[in-house]
N, C-alpha and C positions, 0 to 999 in steps of 0.2 A: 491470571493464575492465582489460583486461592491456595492455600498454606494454613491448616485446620492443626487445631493442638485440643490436647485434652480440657483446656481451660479458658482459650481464646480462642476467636475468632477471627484471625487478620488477612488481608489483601493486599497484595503486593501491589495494587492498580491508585493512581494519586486520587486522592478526593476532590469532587467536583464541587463545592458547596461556596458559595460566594463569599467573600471575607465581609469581615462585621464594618458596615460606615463607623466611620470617625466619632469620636463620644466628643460633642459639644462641650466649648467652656460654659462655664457657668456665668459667666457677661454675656457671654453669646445667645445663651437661653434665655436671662431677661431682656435683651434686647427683643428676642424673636417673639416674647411672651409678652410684649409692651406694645412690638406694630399688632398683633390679634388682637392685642387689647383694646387700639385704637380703632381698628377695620371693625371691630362689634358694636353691635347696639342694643342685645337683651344683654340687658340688667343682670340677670342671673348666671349666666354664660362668662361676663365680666368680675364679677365677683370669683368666680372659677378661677380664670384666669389672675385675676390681682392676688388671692389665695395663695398660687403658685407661686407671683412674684416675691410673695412675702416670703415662702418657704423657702426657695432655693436661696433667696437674702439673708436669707436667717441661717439657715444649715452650711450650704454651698460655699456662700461668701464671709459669712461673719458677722457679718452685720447687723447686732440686733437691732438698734435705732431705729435703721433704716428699714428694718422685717416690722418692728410694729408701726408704723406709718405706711406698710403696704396691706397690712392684715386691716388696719382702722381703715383705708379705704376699702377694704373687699368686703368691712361690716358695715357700711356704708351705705354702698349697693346693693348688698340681698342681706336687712339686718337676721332673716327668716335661714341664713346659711351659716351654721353652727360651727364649721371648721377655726375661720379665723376667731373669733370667739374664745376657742378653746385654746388656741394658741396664744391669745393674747395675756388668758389666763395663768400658764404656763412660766411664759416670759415673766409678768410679773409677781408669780411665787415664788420664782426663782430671786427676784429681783427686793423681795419681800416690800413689794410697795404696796403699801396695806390701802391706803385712799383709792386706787385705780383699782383692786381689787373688790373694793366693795361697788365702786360703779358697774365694774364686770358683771360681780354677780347680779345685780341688780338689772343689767341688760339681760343676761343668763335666764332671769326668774319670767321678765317681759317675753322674752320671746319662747318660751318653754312651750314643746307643741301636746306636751299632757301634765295634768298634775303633778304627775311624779317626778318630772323635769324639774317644773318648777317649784316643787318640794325641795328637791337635792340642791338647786340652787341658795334657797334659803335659807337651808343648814352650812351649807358650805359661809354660807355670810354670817350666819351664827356663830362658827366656830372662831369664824375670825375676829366677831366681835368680843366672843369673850376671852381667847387666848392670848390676842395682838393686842387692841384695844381696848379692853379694861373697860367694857360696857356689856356685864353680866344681864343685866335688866332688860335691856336690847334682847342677846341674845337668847334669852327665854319666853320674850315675845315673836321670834321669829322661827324658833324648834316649834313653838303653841301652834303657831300658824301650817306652820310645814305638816306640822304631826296631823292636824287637822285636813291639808289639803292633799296628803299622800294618803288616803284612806287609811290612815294609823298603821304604819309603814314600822314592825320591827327594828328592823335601823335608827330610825327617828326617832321611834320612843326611848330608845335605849339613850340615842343623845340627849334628850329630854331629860329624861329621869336623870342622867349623870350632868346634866344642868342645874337640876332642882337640889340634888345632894349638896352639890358644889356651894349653892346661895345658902343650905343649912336648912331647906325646907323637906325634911324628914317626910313630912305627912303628904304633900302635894307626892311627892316620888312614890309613896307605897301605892298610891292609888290607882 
């Protein structure tokens, strides 16, 4: 027997629809996510998978330590799989570890599948060489470089030139 109103639509008849399984703990998930990890053997599949472990480690549980020693093995196995990378990145800005940031980026730059990756990469190391690290001179040899290998990338030149002002070089910047 159906029961129609101006507004709604309801049924007096009980819904047939299956109830939702059970939402897995998050131990229970890397557990299930460590035997797949085990039973595999592409490389790239396992980095997937390790990825995961790192995440749910990281979000789920808490545990960042334990999230970048799963992320550094899933860059590991496919260094070509840009996720954990990017988390590792993350972590340690958060973490303002400026030395493991610049290895970051510098893996970041390595494995960049177009120039303009690995552009963004090397400004991003620029920035930090000159804002964190107080190696201005650095940092305007790797904006040179980026600006050059982004096919002269707006962006880049603007950090560029706001490089160039900063060192007091007036005339490189107007150029």
């Amino acid at each position: 027997m159906r029961v129609a109103s101006s507004r709604y639509m309801t049924t007096s008849e009980p819904r047939t629809s299956a109830p939702l399984p059970p939402v897995e703990s998050p131990e229970a998930r890397v557990e299930t996510l460590r035997a797949e990890l085990e039973a595999g053997a592409d490389r790239a599949r396992q980095a997937v998978i390790q990825y995961e472990i790192g995440y749910v480690t990281e979000r789920a549980l808490g545990n960042e330590p334990q999230a970048v020693r799963e992320y550094l093995a899933a860059y590991n196995l496919d260094p070509t799989f840009r996720p954990p990378l990017l988390a590792l990145v993350s972590i340690f800005e958060r973490r303002r570890s400026f030395k493991n940031l610049v290895r970051l980026y510098d893996a970041e730059a390595r494995g960049a599948t177009s120039a303009r990756e690995a552009a963004s990469a090397l400004a991003d190391r620029a920035i930090l060489m000159a804002d964190q690290l107080g190696e201005p001179g650095e940092a305007r040899g790797l904006l040179e470089a980026a600006f050059q290998q982004a096919g002269e990338a707006d962006d880049i030149a603007l950090l560029l030139e706001h490089q160039l002002l900063a060192e007091g070089d007036r005339a490189a910047a107007i150029e």
